[in-house]
C-alpha positions, 0 to 999 in steps of 0.5 A, spaced: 213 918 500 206 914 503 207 906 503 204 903 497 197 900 499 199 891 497 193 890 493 188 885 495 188 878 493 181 878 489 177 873 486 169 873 481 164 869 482 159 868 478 152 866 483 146 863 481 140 864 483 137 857 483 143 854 485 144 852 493 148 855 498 154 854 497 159 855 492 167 856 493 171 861 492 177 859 492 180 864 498 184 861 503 182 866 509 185 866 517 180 867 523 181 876 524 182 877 516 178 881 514 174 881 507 170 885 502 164 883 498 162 887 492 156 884 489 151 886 482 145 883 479 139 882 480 135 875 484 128 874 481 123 871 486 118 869 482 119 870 474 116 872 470 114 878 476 119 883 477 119 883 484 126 881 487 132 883 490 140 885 489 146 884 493 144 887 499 138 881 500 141 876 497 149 875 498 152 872 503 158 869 505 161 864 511 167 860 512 164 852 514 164 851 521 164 860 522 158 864 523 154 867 516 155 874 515 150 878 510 151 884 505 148 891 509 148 894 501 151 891 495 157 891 497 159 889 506 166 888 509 167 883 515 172 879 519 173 872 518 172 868 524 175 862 523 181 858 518 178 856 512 176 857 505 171 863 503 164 860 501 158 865 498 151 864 497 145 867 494 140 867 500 133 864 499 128 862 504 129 862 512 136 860 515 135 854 519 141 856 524 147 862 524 153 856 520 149 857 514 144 851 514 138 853 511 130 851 514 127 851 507 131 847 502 130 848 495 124 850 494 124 858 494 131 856 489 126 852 484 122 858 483 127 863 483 132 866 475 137 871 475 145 871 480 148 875 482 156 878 480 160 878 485 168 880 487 171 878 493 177 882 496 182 878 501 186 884 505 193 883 507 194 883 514 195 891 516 192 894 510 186 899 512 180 896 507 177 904 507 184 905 504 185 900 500 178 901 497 181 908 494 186 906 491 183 899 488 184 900 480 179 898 476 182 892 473 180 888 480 173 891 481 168 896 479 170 903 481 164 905 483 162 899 488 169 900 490 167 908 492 160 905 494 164 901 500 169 905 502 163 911 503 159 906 507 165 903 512 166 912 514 159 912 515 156 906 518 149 906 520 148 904 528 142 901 531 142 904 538 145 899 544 141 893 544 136 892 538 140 887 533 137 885 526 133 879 525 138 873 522 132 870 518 132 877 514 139 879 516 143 887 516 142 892 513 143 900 514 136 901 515 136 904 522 140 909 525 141 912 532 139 918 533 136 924 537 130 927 538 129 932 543 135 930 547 132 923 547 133 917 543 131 915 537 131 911 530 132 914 523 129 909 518 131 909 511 128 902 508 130 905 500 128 899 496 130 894 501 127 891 508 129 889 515 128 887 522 131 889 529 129 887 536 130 888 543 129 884 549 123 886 554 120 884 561 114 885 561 108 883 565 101 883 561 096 886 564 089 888 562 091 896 562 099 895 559 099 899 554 105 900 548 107 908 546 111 910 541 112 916 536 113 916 529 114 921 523 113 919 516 117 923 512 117 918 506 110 914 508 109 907 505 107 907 497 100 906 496 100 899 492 096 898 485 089 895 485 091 889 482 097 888 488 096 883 492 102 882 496 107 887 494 105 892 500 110 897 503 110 897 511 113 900 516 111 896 523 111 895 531 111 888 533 111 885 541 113 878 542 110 874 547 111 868 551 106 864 549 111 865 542 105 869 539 107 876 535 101 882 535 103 888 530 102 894 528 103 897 521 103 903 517 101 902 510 096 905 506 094 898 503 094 894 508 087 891 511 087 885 517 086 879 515 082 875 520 084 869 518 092 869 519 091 872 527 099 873 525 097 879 520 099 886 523 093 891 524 093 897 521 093 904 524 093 911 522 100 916 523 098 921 522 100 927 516 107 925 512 112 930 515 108 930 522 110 927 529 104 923 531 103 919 539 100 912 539 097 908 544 095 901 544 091 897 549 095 891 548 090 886 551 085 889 547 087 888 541 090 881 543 083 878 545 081 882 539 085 878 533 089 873 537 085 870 543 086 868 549 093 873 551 099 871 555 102 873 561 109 877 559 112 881 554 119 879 551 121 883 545 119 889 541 121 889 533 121 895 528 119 892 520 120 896 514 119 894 507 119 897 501 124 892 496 117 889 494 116 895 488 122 898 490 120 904 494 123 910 499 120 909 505 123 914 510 121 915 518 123 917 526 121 912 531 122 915 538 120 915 545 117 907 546 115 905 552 110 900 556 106 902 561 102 898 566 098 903 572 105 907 574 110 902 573 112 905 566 118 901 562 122 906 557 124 902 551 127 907 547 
C-alpha cells in the first residue's frame, strides 16, 4: 500500500489591507523548508473605486533577516532560506530592499480597505508539495486553491535564461519561454495582473543604434473608458541607460505621450490582433525627442504588461529582440 502523505502543519491568517507588514504566523520554519501559501480576498487601492488586486499582487511572505518571496497566483510554494518564524504581509507601495523593508511607508496603507484570507502549509521534511496538495482535505484549505497550486507547480511558467521580474513588482507567470520559428521567444499572458522582467545589455549608444523586436497581439490592450484616466492597459519595451533614464514603448489603444513626464512611454502602432508585426526604432531619435540630451550606453531591456488596472486578458508574443548599430548586431532574444 502507498505511504500516507503526513498533513501539513497549517495555519489561517487573516491579513488587512491598511495594516503594515508584517504580521506573524506562528510557524517555526527551518532553512530548505518548504511552504505553501494559499490566499483570497480582495486589495482595494483607493475606495470607493474598484481598482485593486488579489493574492497574486498583494501577498508576501519572508522569514526576518531572509529573503522576501511573492505569490505568482494567489496561491506560491517556496523554500524557506533561513530559521525563524513565518511572517506574511499585504504589499503596498515599492519595497526598499529584498529582507522586506518597505521605501514608501504607510502612505499607500492609509488609502487602502479590504485584506487578504490566507492559509500557510509548513510541509514535513520528504513529503513532495505537489502530492501533498492532492491529498490535502478540506478541512485544512479550500479545495479549489489547493487543486490551483498543485496544477501550477506541474506547469510552472519560465521566463527564458537570464530575464528575471522586477522586485518592485514582484513574480508572476506572466511570461513563458517559447519557440517561434525555432528561435526564442516570450508568450505573454497578463490575465488580470501585471509584471516585469529584465535582462542586462552592453550596449554603445550611437546615432544609428536601433532596438528590433516582433510582436503578436493575439489579446490586445482593451481600450479603456472615456472617463479613464489611469487605468490603461499596456504591453511595453523599455531601455535602460546609464544615465539612469528609461525610454519606452507601449502598445495601448489609449495611450497619448505625455510631454510633461519625459518618463511616459510612447505609443506605437502593432499591427492587427493575431498578426506578427516588425518594429524599429531609431533609439536616438526618440530619446533627443521626449528625454534630451542621450547617454552613451544601453544596460537593460524590459518587457511590461498590465491589465489588473480593469482587470482584462491581454495575451502576446515577443520574439527576435535585437540591437543594432552599423554591422555590429546584438541578439537579445
Amino acid at each position: 500500500m502507498p505511504r500516507a502523505i503526513t498533513v501539513p502543519d497549517s495555519v489561517h491568517v487573516t491579513l488587512r489591507a491598511d495594516r503594515l507588514p508584517w504580521t506573524p504566523t506562528g510557524l517555526r520554519v527551518r532553512r530548505g523548508d518548504r511552504v505553501t501559501l494559499l490566499g483570497s480576498g480582495f486589495v482595494r487601492w483607493c475606495p470607493p473605486d474598484d481598482a485593486g488586486a488579489g493574492a497574486k499582487r498583494h501577498l508576501w511572505g519572508r522569514v526576518p533577516g531572509g529573503e522576501i518571496f511573492g505569490c505568482t497566483q494567489d496561491t506560491t510554494t517556496t523554500v524557506i532560506d533561513r530559521d525563524g518564524e513565518l511572517e506574511l504581509c499585504v504589499y503596498l507601495g515599492t519595497w526598499a530592499d529584498r529582507t522586506g523593508a518597505l521605501a514608501t511607508g504607510d502612505a499607500p496603507y492609509r488609502r487602502a480597505s479590504g485584506g487578504l484570507e490566507v492559509t500557510a502549509l509548513h510541509w514535513v521534511a520528504g513529503v513532495d508539495p505537489v502530492n501533498g496538495l492532492a491529498a490535502l482535505g478540506p478541512d485544512v484549505a479550500d479545495p479549489r486553491l489547493a487543486a490551483a497550486e498543485r496544477a501550477r507547480l506541474c506547469d510552472p511558467v519560465v521566463p527564458p535564461p537570464g530575464w528575471e521580474y522586477l522586485l518592485e513588482i514582484g513574480p508572476g507567470d506572466l511570461y513563458r519561454h517559447a519557440r517561434r520559428d525555432g528561435r526564442s521567444a516570450i508568450d505573454v499572458v497578463c490575465d488580470d495582473d501585471a509584471g516585469v522582467i529584465r535582462t542586462d545589455v552592453g550596449f554603445p549608444l550611437g546615432a544609428d543604434t536601433t532596438l528590433e523586436w516582433t510582436w503578436q497581439l493575439d489579446e490586445p490592450p482593451a481600450r479603456a473608458p472615456a472617463s479613464a484616466d489611469w487605468t490603461h492597459d499596456q504591453l511595453s519595451v523599455t531601455l535602460e541607460f546609464d544615465s539612469g533614464h528609461t525610454l519606452s514603448w507601449a502598445a495601448s489603444p489609449d495611450l497619448v505621450h505625455d510631454r510633461r513626464d519625459p518618463g511616459a512611454p510612447i505609443a506605437i502602432r502593432t499591427g492587427e490582433p493575431g498578426v506578427a508585426h516588425r518594429e524599429s526604432r531609431n533609439i536616438v531619435d526618440d530619446y533627443r525627442r521626449h528625454l534630451g540630451r542621450p547617454p552613451d550606453r544601453i544596460v537593460g531591456i524590459r518587457l511590461a504588461a498590465v491589465s489588473h488596472l480593469r482587470h482584462n486578458l491581454l495575451r502576446a508574443t515577443f520574439s527576435d529582440i535585437a540591437l543594432r548599430t552599423g554591422r555590429h548586431r546584438l541578439q537579445v532574444l
